[in-house]
Steps between C-alpha positions, in 0.01 A plus 500: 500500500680714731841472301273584185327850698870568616589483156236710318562796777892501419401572149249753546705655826782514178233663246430741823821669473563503104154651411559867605772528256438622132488254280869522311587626134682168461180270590312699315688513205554057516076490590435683165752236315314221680158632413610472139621128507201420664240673225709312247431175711183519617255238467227761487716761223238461241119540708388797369420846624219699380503885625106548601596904505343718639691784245207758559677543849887545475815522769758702631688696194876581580625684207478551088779492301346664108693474155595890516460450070192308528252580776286193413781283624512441817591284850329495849646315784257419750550461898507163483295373190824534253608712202232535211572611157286721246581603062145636521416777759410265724228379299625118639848418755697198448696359805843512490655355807307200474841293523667641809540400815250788632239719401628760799623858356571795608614727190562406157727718215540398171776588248296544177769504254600201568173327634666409808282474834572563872338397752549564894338269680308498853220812521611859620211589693511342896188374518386152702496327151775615360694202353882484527672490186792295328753753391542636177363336175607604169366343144644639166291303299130682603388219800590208307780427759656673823823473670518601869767758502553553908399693790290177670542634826331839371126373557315783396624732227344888408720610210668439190694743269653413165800724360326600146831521362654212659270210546734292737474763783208457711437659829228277751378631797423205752304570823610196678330219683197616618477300873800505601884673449714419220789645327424473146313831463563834359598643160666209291691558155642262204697616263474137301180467462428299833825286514613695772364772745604730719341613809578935426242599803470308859343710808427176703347182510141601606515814239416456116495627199101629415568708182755568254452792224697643244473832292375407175782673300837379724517125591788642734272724739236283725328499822454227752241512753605260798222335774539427883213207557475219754145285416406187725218307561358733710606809453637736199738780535556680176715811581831585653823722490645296268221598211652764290590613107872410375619684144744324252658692272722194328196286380499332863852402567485734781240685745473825714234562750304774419628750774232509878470878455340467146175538598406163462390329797728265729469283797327246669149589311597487150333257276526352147582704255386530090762674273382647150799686277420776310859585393815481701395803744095447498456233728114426693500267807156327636574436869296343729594682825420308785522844758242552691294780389467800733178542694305817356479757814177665302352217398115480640365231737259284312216441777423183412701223718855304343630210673818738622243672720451164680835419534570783779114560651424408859249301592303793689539718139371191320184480692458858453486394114133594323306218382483629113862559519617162632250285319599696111883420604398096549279519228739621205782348641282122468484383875264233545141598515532349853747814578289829529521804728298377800643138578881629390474759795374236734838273422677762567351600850516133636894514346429226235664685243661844506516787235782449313354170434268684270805590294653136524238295352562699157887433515617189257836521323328600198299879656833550709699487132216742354512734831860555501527863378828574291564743285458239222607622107681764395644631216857662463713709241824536406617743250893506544584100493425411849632849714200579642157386499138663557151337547287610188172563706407597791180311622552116562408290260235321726319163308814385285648308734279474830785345738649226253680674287766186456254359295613796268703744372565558143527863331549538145529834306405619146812493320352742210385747856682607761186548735315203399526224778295190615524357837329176542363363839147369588351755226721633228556851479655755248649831523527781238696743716782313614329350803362803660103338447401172374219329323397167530467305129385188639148485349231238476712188317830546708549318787709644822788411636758603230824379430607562207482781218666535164457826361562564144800758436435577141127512482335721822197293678560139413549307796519159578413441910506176712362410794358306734207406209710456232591736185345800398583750160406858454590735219326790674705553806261266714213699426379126360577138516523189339576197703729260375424153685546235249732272714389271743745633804248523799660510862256261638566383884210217497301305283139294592285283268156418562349146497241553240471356136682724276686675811626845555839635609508781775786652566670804687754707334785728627344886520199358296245347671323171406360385184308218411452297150407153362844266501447496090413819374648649225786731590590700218314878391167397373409557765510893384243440264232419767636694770467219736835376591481131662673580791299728731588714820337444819722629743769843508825527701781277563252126374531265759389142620147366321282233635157385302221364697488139310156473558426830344775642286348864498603527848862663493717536791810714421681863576786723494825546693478484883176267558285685308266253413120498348262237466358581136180383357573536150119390405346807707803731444539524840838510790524482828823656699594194706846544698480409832541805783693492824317618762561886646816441736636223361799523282380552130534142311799456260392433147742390274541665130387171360265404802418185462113329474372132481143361432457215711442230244316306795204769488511767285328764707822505739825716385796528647758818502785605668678815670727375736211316658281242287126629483228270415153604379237232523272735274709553167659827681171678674682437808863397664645307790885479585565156528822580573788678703734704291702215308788737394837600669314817589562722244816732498519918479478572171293668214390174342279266647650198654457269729196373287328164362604427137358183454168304640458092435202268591517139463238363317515169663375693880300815493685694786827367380660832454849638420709843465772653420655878509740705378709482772578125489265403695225156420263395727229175521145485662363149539136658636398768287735770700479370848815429535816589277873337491770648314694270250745717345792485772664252276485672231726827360421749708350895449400382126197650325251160482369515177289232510357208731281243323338231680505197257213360375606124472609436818365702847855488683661652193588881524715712212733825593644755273730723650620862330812682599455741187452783768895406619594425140522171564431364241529082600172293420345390835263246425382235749246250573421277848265175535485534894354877529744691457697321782773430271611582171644446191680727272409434151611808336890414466499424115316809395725785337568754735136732497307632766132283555175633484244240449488111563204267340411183545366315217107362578506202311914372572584582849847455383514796236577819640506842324761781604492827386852729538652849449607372188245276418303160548598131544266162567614201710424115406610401830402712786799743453761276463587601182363800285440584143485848323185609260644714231303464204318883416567569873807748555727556842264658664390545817201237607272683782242257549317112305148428503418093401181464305396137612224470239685666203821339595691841467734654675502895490798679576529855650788709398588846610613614161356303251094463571357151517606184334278172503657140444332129437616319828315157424777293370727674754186326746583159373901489537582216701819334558350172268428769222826687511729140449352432182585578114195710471203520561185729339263697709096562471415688129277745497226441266439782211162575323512444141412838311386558122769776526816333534739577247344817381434860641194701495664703218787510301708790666457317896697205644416128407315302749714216577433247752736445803512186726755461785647196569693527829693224601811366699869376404747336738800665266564750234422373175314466155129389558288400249129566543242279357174545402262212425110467471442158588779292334624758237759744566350853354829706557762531711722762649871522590623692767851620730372405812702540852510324809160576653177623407418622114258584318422476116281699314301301202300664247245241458590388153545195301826421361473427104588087627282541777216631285515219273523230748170632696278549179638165428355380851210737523330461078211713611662791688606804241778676572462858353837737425464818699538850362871478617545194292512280842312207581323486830435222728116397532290507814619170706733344773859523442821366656844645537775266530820598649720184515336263744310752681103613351198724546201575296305854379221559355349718235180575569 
């Protein structure tokens, strides 16, 4: 045993040291070739995905790329949901990028003359779910195929330029890795169409490339816009000296800095950048200054109190304080109800707490990001190529950015009007004057945070703008909408289904709250000709975390970023606030941006949630205790929160039987409801984000760890399970394809199927992670956030931030035993079908037939040709033959006699009539069937 522990810590004590590097290009590049073999292999290649939507809801836009000679034609690259396609105005989107090896861009350019497509991978913006990329892709024959043309070190890339008049030479801007330094950033160029590139501008390896723009009538004359930023964990740094605008004036092969004195502004404040060209010497810049803004020596003293006030005031002064005063300062700012004027001064004179504690307990990462006051946007001018530079207005342009103005940063300009620009932050705003005032044009159908605008440069007004919401087209200047959300390319960051007959799916989405529907509606627009779309909001923000109460599934727990929960009683239309409060003095909890929450399965009026301590409420969130000490490192300085709980586990074999885990690497157990807490994680990696601790549900000593190094772009899968506790462990994440982990499940019928969902997408296990298959089938290379196992349904509903919801049939997935898998095949439970007067014909002659579908999934030990059989009783009524592969397949029959098989049953049945349909078919009657499949049998029934 002791050689054994000895053993296990020389691995991990290994793992310690190799998991702060960034994952490199070279593993990458074999994981994605290894993620291939294995789709083509996989035992579980042909389950099917079906996308449950939502579509009414949409994700992160990144750019628009429009047929300049047909406006109706047109791609959109989402964040991390893929490239779509549209002939028709976006009247419907096709995806595109369906068969690569991500659905992670950045900026797309296509060369319509010649219908070839470019795609930079990995998402400009720097935001804590932006997905690395893959380097370059390029397809010349519209998204059938792609070819990886270089840069895989790039990671995330903001611009693409095509030469109009010579299609081979593309300029990329790539911003570089995101976590960590790298060299492969800056302004690259081919020449050869991406058989070769050169690297034409370098500053350093923590400085990228943000924007690239070139004057519409001279390929040769562009501007790059170049970004200083430094993001960890905790903590996000998005300006620095090295931030500044480089001109080209030999279509990229070479860069000047636009000269300090120019106007423009330098040093260590200077943050991203947005370039729009006008012509070669009519250039506007978007920064994001990151200065702090000067403090107004006229500006009037509000009397009412601010937490500043606290931060300096004696204790004598406080005192001093009136009533009124003090109590409307803890009133708007939401102290307790227990914290009013009277028993606040008394803490204060016996030295319990002291005034600047006042200001403390409304200090979390997320008010200290909103307090910080910068100078924030700004618009700039140049009128002579670059020489000098003037701000186009003179008041700041307070509301566009608030302090995160990473987040954006495009500019584009009317290229039919001089003075006609459009900055886009959280609102969108126009200008008419060349930037001296603004308007804002995002009206009732647009949502905010914008990204990306196309506007038209032969016909004034038509826009095309994404965002955070998806797609929107004006023809009116964005004096009006209409929202283009057709594609099912949600950003959703957790999923939860309900026990009830005929369950719903809750979900929280990325910027978008949470929505709710039943697991089968219809997704498609009919939904426009009731006005009642299925899926239905219930919650704004950033959606988080959902628990039901199972004995009452109107009873909603669920929030927004930072712990922001409610307890929702959808049957009175009623919420209740329910985060837990420190108490005045003590250190304001941590919440985590996806804080997590737990129902207690043992009695559903206890919930669970943790900061960096674990709360429990014994009254469904009326009240809190801290069962806890903080369970974190400690937190670092920073403008993030960290130092928090990401994930929260009960074992439903002990009430009391509790686990944790943060983002700092830390896991923890409680064997008495809190009492007393051990750490397990020392030998584990170390300083990883735990994205998940699941206490198993088969056996009590059994405990599963996912690990995360996204946030050091590591990208390794950490996956591990222990039987004693988390005393020991086992890794059982070495055969997955290089992908960061975000979500382990175990199955709740087979404790030895596991489900793994990836970066780049999602994998089951027969065996308890020794081995691990991919799901491909209608399910793209996309990031998996979070599962959800529907025991009674037997579904498995998969989370994706980029592509909405997908649902699966898990039960013959359930039944996979070692005894099933050696032989030739073997046929799975039929779903019986209800016999209908209709089949065959359509309720008039211009709609689609009705035609009757059965599946027929079933099992082969080997690739092969399968014959299906059909009988009723003793007489074979058709019979089907297939390409099967190795694994699990399914065959779709019609229900229909074969002309022999027809004969033979009337033969057998002389007083059943067969009648020809209106398609000229022959339908089986009502009855027991039995498919045949070699040795191996099952029956259906038509009802």
């Amino acid at each position: 045993m002791k050689k054994i522990t000895y053993y296990l810590f020389f691995i991990f004590s290994s793992a310690l040291i190799a998991q702060q590097e960034p994952t490199n290009a070279n593993i990458l590049q074999k994981s994605l070739k290894e993620k291939i073999q294995l789709q083509n292999t996989s035992l579980v290649k042909n389950i099917n995905f079906t996308n449950i939507g939502p579509t009414v809801m949409s994700g992160r836009v990144v750019d628009v790329d429009v047929n300049p000679n047909n406006t109706t034609e047109f791609y959109v690259g989402y964040a991390s949901g893929g490239l779509w396609y549209t002939n028709n105005n976006g009247t419907t989107f096709t995806p595109v990028l369906d068969n690569s090896s991500t659905q992670n861009i950045g900026d797309i350019a296509v060369d319509w003359s010649s219908e070839t497509i470019w795609v930079g991978t990995g998402e400009k913006n720097s935001s804590r779910s932006s997905y690395a990329g893959i380097g370059v892709l390029k397809s010349t024959d519209k998204g059938k195929t792609w070819t990886n043309v270089g840069l895989l070190d790039g990671h995330h890339t903001s611009r693409i330029l095509i030469n109009p008049n010579n299609t081979d030479e593309v300029i990329i801007g790539v911003i570089g890795h995101l976590y960590s330094s790298n060299e492969e950033r800056g302004v690259f160029k081919t020449s050869d169409g991406g058989k070769t590139w050169s690297k034409t501008l370098y500053i350093d390896e923590n400085t990228g490339i943000i924007d690239v723009a070139v004057a519409p009538e001279n390929f040769n004359v562009m501007y790059a816009a170049s970004w200083e930023r430094h993001r960890k964990a905790w903590d996000f740094d998005g300006d620095g000296k090295n931030s500044a605008i480089y001109k080209s004036t030999d279509a990229g092969s070479s860069w000047a800095k636009i000269a300090d004195k120019s106007g423009f502004p330098i040093g260590d404040g200077v943050g991203r950048i947005g370039l729009a060209v006008f012509n070669e010497n009519i250039v506007y810049a978007l920064h994001d200054s990151q200065f702090r803004r000067e403090k107004s020596k006229d500006r009037k003293r509000s009397d009412d109190l601010t937490k500043e006030d606290f931060k300096t005031m004696s204790s004598d002064d406080f005192l001093k304080l009136a009533d009124k005063k003090l109590n409307t300062y803890l009133k708007n700012n939401g102290f307790q109800e227990k914290y009013r004027s009277e028993n606040v001064k008394q803490m204060v004179r016996v030295g319990s707490v002291q005034p600047i504690d006042l200001a403390k307990y409304l200090e979390d990462a997320n008010s200290m990001l909103f307090d910080t006051e910068v100078v924030g946007a700004e618009v700039f001018k140049t009128t002579n190529g670059g020489k000098t530079w003037k701000k186009t207005h003179e008041d700041h342009l307070d509301g566009l950015y608030s302090s995160y103005g990473y987040y954006f940063g495009e500019i584009r300009v009317d290229h039919r009007d001089e003075n006609g620009i459009y900055i886009l932050g959280v609102p969108i705003l126009k200008s008419k004057d060349g930037g001296k005032s603004f308007t804002s044009i995002g009206k009732e159908n647009v949502h905010s945070d914008h990204q990306a605008l196309w506007v038209n440069p032969k016909k004034p007004g038509h826009l095309l703008n994404g965002n955070d919401g998806g797609l929107n087209l004006s023809y009116d200047d964005g004096e009006s909408w209409t929202k283009l959300n057709n594609a099912a390319v949600g950003q959703f960051y957790s999923v939860y289904a309900y026990n009830q007959k005929n369950y719903k799916v809750y979900g929280g989405l990325q910027d978008n709250g949470v929505w709710v529907a039943n697991n089968n509606a219809r997704i498609d627009n009919s939904w426009q000709q009731s006005g009642q779309n299925p899926y239905e909001s219930i919650m704004g923000g950033d959606g988080m975390q959902v628990q039901v109460d199972d004995r009452n599934p109107n009873i909603v727990y669920t929030g927004f970023q930072f712990g922001n929960y409610f307890r929702i009683d959808r049957a009175a239309n009623d919420q209740k606030y329910i985060q837990p409060k420190h108490v005045l003095g003590e250190n304001p909890y941590r919440f985590n941006w996806q804080t997590p929450i737990l129902l207690s399965k043992h009695n559903q009026d206890i919930l669970y949630l943790g900061g960096n301590k674990l709360h429990r409420s014994l009254n469904k969130g009326d009240d809190w205790e801290t069962i806890s000490d903080d369970l974190t490192t400690g937190g670092k300085k920073g403008n993030v929160a960290y130092g928090t709980l990401t994930a929260i586990a009960e074992s439903p074999f002990q009430f009391g039987l509790l686990y944790t885990g943060s983002d700092d690497g830390f896991v923890h157990v409680s064997k008495n409801g809190g009492g007393f807490w051990t750490k397990i994680s020392d030998l584990l990696p170390q300083d990883l984000w735990v994205s998940r601790v699941v206490a198993s549900a088969h056996k009590k000593e059994r405990v599963y760890v996912t690990l995360n190094g996204y946030r050091f772009d590591d990208f390794t899968s950490y996956v591990y399970m222990s039987d004693d506790f988390g005393q020991t462990w086992r890794n059982i994440g070495e055969s997955i394809p290089t992908a960061a982990v975000n979500v382990i499940k175990e199955d709740p019928a087979n404790e030895n199927l596991l489900y793994l969902g990836t970066d780049n997408g999602l994998y089951v296990s027969f065996n308890s992670g020794n081995s691990w298959q991919a799901f491909s089938k209608n399910l793209p290379n996309v990031a998996v956030h979070d599962l959800v196992i529907q025991p009674t349904a037997k579904h498995l509903i998969v989370a994706t931030h980029g592509r909405s919801l997908y649902k699966a049939d898990i039960e013959s997935l359930q039944l996979f035993t070692d005894e099933l898998a050696a032989k030739s095949a073997h046929v799975f439970a039929i779903n019986s079908i209800r016999k209908r007067d209709s089949w065959g014909s359509s309720w008039s002659k211009w709609s689609d037939l009705n035609v009757p579908e059965i599946n027929i999934p079933f099992y082969t030990n080997e690739t092969k040709k399968v014959t299906v059989d059909i009988y009723s009783g003793t007489e074979k009524v058709n019979s089907v033959s297939v390409d099967a592969d190795k694994g699990f397949n399914e065959v779709i029959f019609d229900a229909s006699f074969s002309d022999k098989g027809k004969k033979a049953f009337e033969k057998a049945n002389k007083e059943v009539k067969i009648e020809k349909a209106k398609n000229d078919v022959y339908y089986l009657p009502t009855g027991k069937y039995t498919v045949k499949i070699e040795e191996a049998t099952a029956e259906f029934e038509i009802k």
